[in-house]
C-alpha positions as CSV (number, residue, x, y, z in Angstrom):
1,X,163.3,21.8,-195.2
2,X,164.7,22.8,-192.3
3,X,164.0,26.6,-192.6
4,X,160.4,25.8,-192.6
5,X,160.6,23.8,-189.7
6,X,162.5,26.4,-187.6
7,X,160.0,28.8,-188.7
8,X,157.1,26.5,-187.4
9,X,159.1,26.0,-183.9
10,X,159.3,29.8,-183.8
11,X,155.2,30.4,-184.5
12,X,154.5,27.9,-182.1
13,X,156.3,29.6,-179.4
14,X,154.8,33.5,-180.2
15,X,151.5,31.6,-180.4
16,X,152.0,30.7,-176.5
17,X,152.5,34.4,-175.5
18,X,149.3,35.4,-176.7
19,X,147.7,32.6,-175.4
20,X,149.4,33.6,-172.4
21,X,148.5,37.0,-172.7
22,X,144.7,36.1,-173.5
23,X,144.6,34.1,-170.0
24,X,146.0,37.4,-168.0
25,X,143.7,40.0,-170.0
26,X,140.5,37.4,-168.6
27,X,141.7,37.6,-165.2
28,X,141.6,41.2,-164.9
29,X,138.4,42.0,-167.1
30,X,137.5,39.1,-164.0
31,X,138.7,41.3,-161.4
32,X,137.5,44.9,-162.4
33,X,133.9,43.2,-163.2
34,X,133.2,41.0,-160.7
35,X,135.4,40.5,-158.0
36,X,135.8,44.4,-157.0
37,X,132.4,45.7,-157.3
38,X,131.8,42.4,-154.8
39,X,134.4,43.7,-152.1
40,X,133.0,46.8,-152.2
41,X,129.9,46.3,-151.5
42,X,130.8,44.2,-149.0
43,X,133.1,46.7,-147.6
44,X,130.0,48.9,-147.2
45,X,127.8,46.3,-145.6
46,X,130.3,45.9,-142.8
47,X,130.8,50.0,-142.1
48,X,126.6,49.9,-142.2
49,X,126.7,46.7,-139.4
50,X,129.2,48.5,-137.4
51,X,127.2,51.6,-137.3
52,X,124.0,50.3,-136.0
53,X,123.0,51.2,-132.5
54,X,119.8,51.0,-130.3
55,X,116.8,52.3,-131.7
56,X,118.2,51.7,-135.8
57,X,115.1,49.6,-137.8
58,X,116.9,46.6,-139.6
59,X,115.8,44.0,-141.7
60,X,117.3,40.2,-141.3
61,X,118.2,37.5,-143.6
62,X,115.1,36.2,-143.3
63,X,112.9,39.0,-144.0
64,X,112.1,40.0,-140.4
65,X,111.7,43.6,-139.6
66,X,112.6,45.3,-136.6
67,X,113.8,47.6,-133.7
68,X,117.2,47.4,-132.8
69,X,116.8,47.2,-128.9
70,X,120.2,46.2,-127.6
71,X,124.0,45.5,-129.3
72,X,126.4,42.9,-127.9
73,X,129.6,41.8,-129.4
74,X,128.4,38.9,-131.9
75,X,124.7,39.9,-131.9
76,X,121.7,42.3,-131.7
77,X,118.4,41.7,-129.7
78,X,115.9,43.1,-132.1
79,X,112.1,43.8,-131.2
80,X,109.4,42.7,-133.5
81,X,106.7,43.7,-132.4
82,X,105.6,45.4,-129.0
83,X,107.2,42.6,-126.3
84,X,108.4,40.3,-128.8
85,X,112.7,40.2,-129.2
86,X,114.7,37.8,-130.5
87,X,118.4,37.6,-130.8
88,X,119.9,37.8,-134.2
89,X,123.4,37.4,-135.3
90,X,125.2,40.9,-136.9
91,X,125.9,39.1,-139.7
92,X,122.6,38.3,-140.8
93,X,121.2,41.7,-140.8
94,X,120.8,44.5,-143.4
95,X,119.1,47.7,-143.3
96,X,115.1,48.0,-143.9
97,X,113.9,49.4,-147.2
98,X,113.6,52.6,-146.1
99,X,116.8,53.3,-144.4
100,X,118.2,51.8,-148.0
101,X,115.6,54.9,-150.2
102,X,117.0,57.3,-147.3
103,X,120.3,56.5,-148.5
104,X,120.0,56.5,-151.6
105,X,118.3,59.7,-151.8
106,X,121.2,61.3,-149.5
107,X,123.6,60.0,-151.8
108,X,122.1,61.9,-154.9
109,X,121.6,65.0,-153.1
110,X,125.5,65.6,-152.1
């Protein structure tokens, strides 16, 4: 009787390995799926916000098109149409459609 019980203690306890070992192989499927390709991207976004200058056509958050006109620390003043700028924040800002095709075309080409 208590062989058998010893022998259940000592299935019990491999059991939590591989429970253990379930929980780790989840976290870095996670990782290499969904956290990485994130950071990435992200990564790239910055080097793109970093690189814009006068003159560079952007798109916003909200869907507004426009002209870079002038870069300042924490913000650009963009022009949306002929006398109309506004100020928007260099963190709300991406770049237009076709700057994106451009891109992607260079990218293929290399």
């Amino acid at each position: 009787m208590t062989t058998t019980f010893i022998l259940l203690q000592q299935q019990a306890a491999g059991g939590g390995w591989s429970g253990i070992l379930m929980i780790v192989a989840l976290f870095v499927i996670f990782y290499f799926f969904m956290i990485r390709p994130q950071q990435k991207r992200q990564k790239e976004i910055k080097k793109f916000r970093e690189g814009l200058q006068a003159g560079s056509d952007i798109v916003t958050a909200g869907g507004i098109y426009g002209k870079i006109k002038d870069v300042a620390d924490a913000y650009f003043i963009v022009e949306i149409t002929k006398g109309i700028t506004i100020r928007v924040d260099k963190g709300s800002v991406y770049p237009s459609a076709v700057d994106a095709n451009q891109a992607a075309q260079n990218g293929e080409q290399k």
